[in-house]
N, C-alpha and C positions, 0 to 999 in steps of 0.2 A: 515412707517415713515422714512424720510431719515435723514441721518446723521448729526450731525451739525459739519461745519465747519470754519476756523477762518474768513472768510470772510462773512457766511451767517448763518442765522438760517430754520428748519426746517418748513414746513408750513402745520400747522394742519388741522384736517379734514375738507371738504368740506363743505360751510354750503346754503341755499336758494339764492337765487337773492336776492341782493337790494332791498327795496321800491325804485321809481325813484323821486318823488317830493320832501319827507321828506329826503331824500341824497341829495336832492341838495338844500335843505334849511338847512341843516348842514352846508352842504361845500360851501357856500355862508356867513357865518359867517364864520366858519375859516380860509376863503381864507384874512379876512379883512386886517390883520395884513403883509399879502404878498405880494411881488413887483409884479404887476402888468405886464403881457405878454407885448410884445415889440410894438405888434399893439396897444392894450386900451394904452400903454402908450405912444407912440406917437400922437394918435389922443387927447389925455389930453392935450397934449404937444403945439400942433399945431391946438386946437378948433376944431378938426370932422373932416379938411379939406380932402375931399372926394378923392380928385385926389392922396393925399400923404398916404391915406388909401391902395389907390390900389398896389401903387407904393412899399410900405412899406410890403404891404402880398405879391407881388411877389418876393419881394428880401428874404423875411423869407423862403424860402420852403428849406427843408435841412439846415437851418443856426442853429447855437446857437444864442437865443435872444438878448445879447449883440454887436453879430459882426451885426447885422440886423436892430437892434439900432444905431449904430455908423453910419453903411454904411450910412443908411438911411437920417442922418444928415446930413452927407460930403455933399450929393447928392443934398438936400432940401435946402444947404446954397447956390448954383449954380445953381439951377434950382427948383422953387419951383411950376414951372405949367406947364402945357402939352406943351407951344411954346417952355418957355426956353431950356426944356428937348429935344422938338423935334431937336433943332439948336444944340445940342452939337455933337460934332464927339463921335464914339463910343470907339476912343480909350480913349476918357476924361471920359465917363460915366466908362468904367470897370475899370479906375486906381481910381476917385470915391468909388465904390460898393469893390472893392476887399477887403480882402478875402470871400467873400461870395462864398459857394457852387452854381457850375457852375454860377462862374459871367461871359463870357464870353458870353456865353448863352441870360444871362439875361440881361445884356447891349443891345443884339439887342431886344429880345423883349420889354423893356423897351423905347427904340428909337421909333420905329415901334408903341407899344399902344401911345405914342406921337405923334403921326405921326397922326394915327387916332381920336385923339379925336378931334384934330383941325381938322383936314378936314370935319370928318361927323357926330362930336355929337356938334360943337362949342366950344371946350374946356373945356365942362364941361363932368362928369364918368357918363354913361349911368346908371338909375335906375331899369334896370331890367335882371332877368339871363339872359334872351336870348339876352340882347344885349351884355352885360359881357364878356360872352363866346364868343366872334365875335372877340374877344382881344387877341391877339398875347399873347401864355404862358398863358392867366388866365384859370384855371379850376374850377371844382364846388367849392372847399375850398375858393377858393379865393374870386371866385362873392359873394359866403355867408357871409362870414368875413367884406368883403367891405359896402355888402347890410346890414348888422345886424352895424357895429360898426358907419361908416358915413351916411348909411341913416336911423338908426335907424328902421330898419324893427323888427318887431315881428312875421313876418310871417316863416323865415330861419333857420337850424340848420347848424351851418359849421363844419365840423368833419376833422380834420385832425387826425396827428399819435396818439396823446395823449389821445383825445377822442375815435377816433375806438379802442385803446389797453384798455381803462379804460371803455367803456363802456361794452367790453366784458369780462373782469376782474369782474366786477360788478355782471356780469349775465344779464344786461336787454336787450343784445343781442345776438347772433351765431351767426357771420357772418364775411368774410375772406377779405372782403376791405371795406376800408374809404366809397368807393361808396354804397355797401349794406348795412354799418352801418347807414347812412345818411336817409336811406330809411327806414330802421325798426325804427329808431328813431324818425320817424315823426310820426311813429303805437303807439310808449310804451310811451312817453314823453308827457303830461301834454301841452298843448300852452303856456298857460303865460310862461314856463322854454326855450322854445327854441331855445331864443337869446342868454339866458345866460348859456347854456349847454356847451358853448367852452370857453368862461371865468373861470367857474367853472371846469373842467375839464383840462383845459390846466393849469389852476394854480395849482393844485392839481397835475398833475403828474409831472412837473418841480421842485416842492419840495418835494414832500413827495410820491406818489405813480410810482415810476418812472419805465423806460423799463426793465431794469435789476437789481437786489436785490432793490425793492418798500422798503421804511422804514413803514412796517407794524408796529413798535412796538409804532412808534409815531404819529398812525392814529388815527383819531376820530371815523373811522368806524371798526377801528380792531376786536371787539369783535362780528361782524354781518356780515362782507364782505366776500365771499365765493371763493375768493383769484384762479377764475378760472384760467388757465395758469399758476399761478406762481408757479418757481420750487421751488428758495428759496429768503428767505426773506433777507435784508442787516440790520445789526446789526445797534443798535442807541448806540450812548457814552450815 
């Protein structure tokens, strides 16, 4: 048993895996009350609009949700479609996007997937991974996120940090990246859940189960979650 300290509490014994449906029909009512991740709530924001979906998950990778939100504004108030985007110089896109982790970066990929929607999908965000991924900077997280929130697919699970850390926190998986977690979680996860596993999930660890001291003491699953990896817990007022 380790110690408690004033920053953390200590994390009691190990207990089974999650159920994976019945968890996420908890945490699908508790998330209600929650602000909503910066992708659902931009595509709220801007009706599903598919090409500001993409645009918005590549600027998210490494970002806090708020600067990814903002960016994502700036950017959408000057260029809300793949020509306007493509005609902008890149030095306007990254004074735009900034601060966002590696915006320089992501200005040219952002130029560049503009560049290509109009030349070879017509301006409109291809509906399938394998065309996704053909996009300068988009990887699996991405086309998933895109494919689940604007095209409303029910077929994807999209896993980025929050998900691969809480799905194996959980227990309903072993596995050392976002990419094998993606994989076993189309094995343990139920279909009807596997749109909403990153909704559920990514809202759940931006409040309450989080990278570093998770606030175990004001979780719904505290008395059942088997708290894998975590060393210590972060105290709640």
């Amino acid at each position: 048993m380790l110690k408690k300290t004033r920053s953390a509490v200590a994390v009691p014994t190990l207990r089974p895996p999650l159920p994976v449906a019945p968890t996420l029909k908890r945490l699908g009512v508790a998330i209600r009350s929650m602000e909503l991740p910066a992708i659902e709530k931009i595509a709220e924001e801007l009706m599903g609009d598919a090409f500001q979906v993409l645009i918005s998950t590549m600027l998210s990778a490494q970002t806090k949700d708020p600067v990814t939100l903002a960016a994502s504004l700036r950017l959408f108030a000057v260029a809300a479609d793949p020509a306007a985007l493509a005609r902008l110089p890149l030095a306007r896109i990254e004074t735009l996007i900034y601060p966002v982790s590696f915006y320089r970066n992501k200005a040219v990929h952002l130029k560049e997937t503009a560049r290509i929607l109009v030349k070879d999908f017509g301006g409109q965000v291809p509906t399938t991974m394998e065309a996704l991924l053909t996009l300068p900077g988009v990887g699996r997280k991405t086309a998933n996120l895109t494919l689940i929130v604007a095209c409303r697919s029910q077929d994807n699970i999209c896993v980025d940090t929050h998900v691969h850390r809480i799905a194996n926190r959980f227990g309903w998986v072993r596995t050392r990246t976002p990419e094998q977690t993606e994989r076993a979680l189309y094995e343990v996860a139920p279909r009807r859940w596997w749109a909403t596993i990153n909704l559920h999930l990514v809202t759940w660890g931006q409040h309450v189960c989080k990278p570093v001291f998770p606030q175990c003491g004001r979780c719904i699953l505290n008395g059942t979650c088997p708290k894998l990896g975590v060393v210590r817990e972060g105290r709640v007022a």
